[in-house]
N, C-alpha and C positions, 0 to 999 in steps of 0.2 A: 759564960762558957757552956751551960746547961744545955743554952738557945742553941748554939752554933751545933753544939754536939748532936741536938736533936732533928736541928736541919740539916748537917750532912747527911743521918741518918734515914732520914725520910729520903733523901732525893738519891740517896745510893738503892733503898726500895724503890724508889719509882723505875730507876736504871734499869733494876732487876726485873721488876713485874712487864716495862717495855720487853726486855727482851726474850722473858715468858712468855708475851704474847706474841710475838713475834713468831718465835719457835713454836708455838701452839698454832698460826695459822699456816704455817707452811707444812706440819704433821695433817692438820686437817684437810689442807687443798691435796697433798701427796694421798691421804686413804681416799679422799672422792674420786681421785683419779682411779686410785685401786680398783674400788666399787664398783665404778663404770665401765672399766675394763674386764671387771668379771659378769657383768651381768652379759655384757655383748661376745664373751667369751660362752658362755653358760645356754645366752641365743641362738649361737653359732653351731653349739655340741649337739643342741637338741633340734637342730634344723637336720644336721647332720645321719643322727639317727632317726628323726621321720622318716629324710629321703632313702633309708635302708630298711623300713619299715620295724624299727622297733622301738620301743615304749620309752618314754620322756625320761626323765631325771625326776623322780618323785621327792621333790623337796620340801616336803609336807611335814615329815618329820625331823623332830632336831637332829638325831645324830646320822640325818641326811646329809647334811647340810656342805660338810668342810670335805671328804671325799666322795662323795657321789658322783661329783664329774670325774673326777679320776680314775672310778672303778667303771663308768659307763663312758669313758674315753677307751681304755683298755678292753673293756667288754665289747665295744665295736670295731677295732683294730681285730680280736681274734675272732668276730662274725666275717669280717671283710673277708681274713685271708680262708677263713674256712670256706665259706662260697667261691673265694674263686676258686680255691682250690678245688675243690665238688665238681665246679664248670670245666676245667680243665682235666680233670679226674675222668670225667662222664666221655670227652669229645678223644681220650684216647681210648678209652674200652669200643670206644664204636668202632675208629679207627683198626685199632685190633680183629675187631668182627667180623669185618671185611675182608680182613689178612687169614684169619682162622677158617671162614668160610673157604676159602680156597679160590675165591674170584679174582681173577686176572688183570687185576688195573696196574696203571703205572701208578705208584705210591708217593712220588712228587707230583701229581694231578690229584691223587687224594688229599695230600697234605693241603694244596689251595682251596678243598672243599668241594668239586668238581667232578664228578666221574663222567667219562664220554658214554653215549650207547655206541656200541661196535656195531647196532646195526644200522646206521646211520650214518651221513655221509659227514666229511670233514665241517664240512657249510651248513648241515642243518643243526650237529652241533654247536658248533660256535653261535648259529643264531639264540638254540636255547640258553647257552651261557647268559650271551644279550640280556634274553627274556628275562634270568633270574636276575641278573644284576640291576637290570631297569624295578623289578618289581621287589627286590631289595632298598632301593634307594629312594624307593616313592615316597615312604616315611617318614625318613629322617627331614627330605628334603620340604615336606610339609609342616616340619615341626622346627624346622631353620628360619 
């Protein structure tokens, strides 16, 4: 009886440690996956902040490690919106200046960016328009 008792036993452990392992290689393929998603996540952040010209993820130190992307995600979210906002800030004081100066434009021709000279004819405006939007678009178009 000793036998039998101790061979169930054994093969009810084997059941067990099968399905240990088991569970133990499905935990370790799901954290590699994790890993790899955070390094390409972590790639991404600090790509992200190059292209806005500000300084990496200093993960150099441990208690870098577990939120630094999240404080340098959040850290470039309020650089974003404070630069545009600055840009946008900037292009209505001008706006304004124009208005305050007391000069005579139509304010839906400024708003396109555009003021005409009054001392010039319809056509030679429009040509400069041209001019600007051709030497506007020579850049981008080199860089397409």
């Amino acid at each position: 009886m000793s036998s039998n008792f101790h061979a169930s036993v054994s093969a009810g452990l084997k059941d067990e440690l099968l399905a240990a392992k088991v569970k133990a290689r499905s935990a370790k393929d799901r954290l590699e996956g994790e890993v790899a998603l955070n390094g390409r996540l972590r790639t991404a952040i600090n790509d992200l902040l190059a292209s806005w010209e500000l300084d990496p993820v200093d993960e150099s130190k441990e208690e870098a490690r577990g939120d630094a992307l999240v404080d340098q995600l959040c850290y470039l979210g309020t650089t974003m919106r404070d630069r545009v906002w600055d840009a946008l800030h900037t292009r209505v004081k001008r706006a304004m200046a124009v208005v305050y100066l007391g000069f005579s434009y139509d304010m839906e021709v400024v708003s396109h960016g555009f003021v005409t000279d009054i001392s010039k004819t319809d056509a030679e405006n429009k040509e400069r328009l041209h001019a600007l939007i051709d030497n506007a678009e020579a850049p981008r178009e080199r860089l397409a």
